[in-house]
DRENPALUM-120139 format. One line per 2 residues: number of its first residue (from 1); their letters; for each residue x, y, z of C-alpha. Coordinates in nm, 3 decimals. Layout:
DRENPALUM-120139
NUM = A = X/Y/Z; ...
***
This chain:
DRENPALUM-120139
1 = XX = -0.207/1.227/0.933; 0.123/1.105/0.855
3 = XX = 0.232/0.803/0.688; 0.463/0.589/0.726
5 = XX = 0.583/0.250/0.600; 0.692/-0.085/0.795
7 = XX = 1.023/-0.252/0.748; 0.788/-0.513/0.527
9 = XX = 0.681/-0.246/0.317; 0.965/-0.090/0.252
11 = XX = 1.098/-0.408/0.131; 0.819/-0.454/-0.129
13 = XX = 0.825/-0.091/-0.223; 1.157/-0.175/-0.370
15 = XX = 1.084/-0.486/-0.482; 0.775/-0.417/-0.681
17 = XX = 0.946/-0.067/-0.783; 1.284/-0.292/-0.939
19 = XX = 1.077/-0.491/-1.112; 0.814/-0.219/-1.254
21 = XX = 1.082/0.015/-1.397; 1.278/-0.305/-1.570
23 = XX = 0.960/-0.449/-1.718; 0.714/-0.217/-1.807
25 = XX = 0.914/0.002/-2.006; 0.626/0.197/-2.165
27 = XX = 0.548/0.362/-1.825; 0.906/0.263/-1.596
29 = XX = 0.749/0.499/-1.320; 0.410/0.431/-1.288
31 = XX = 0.464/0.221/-0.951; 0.600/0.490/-0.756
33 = XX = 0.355/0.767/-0.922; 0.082/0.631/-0.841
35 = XX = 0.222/0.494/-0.465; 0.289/0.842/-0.394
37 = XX = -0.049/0.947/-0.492; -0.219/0.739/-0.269
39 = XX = -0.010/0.834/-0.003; -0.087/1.189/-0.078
41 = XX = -0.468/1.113/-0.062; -0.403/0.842/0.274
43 = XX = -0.250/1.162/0.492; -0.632/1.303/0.411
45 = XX = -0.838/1.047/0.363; -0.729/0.790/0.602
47 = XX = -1.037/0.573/0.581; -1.014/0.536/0.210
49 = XX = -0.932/0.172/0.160; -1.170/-0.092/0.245
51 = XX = -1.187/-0.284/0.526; -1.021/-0.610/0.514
53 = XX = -0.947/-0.855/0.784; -0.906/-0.774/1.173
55 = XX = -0.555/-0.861/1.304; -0.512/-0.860/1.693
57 = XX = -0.787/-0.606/1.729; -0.657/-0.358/1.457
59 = XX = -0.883/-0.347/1.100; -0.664/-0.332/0.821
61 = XX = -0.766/-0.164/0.561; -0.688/-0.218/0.176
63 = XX = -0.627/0.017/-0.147; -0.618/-0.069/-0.453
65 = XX = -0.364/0.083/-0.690; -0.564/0.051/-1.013
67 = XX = -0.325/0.109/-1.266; -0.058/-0.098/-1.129
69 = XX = -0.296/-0.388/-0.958; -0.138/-0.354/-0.645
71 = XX = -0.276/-0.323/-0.295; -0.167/-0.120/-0.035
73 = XX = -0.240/-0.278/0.329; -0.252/-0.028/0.563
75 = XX = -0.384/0.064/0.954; -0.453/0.384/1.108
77 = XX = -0.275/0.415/1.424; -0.522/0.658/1.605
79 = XX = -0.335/0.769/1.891; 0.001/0.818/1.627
81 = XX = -0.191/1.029/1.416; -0.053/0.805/1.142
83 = XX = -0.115/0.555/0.843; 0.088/0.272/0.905
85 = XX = 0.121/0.076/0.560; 0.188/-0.310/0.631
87 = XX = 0.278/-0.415/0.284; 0.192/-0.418/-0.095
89 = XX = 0.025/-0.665/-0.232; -0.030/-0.769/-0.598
91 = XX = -0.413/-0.807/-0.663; -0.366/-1.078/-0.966
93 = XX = -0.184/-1.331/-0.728; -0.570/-1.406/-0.621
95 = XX = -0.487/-1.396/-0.222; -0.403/-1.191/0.045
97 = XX = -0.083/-1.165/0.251; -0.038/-1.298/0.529
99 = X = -0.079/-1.014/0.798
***
């Protein structure tokens, strides 16, 4: 499978990235390490996050980034062949998005 990202993601990519490499200076690059891994494991293990909520017919699914606390909200687009990632999410904010 491939993966790719929405225009929503891609915005919080570099949002969440900004902000991880000019606060957590112990580990600057921990963000995108750790994105990238789970994109890695996504292309093959597609069903690895968790269900989550049904939007228009379509069951996103949800992976946590552990290290990070951030969730990855994702689809898989059957007929594409392809993860498509919605947004990311920080877990401690204590809700969802809105999808």
């Amino acid at each position: 499978m491939i993966v790719k990202f929405s225009p929503r993601a891609r915005r919080r990519v570099k949002i969440v990235s900004s902000w991880w490499r000019s606060n957590r200076r112990a580990a600057p690059m921990l963000f995108d390490e750790e994105l990238e891994h789970a994109v890695q494991q996504l292309k093959t293990q597609p069903t690895l996050g968790a269900g989550y909520q049904t939007v228009e017919g379509e069951v996103v699914r949800r992976l946590l980034l552990p290290k990070t606390q951030q969730h990855i909200y994702y689809v898989i687009d059957e007929a594409l062949g392809a993860v498509v990632i919605y947004t990311i999410w920080g877990a401690r904010r204590g809700r969802g998005p809105k999808l």
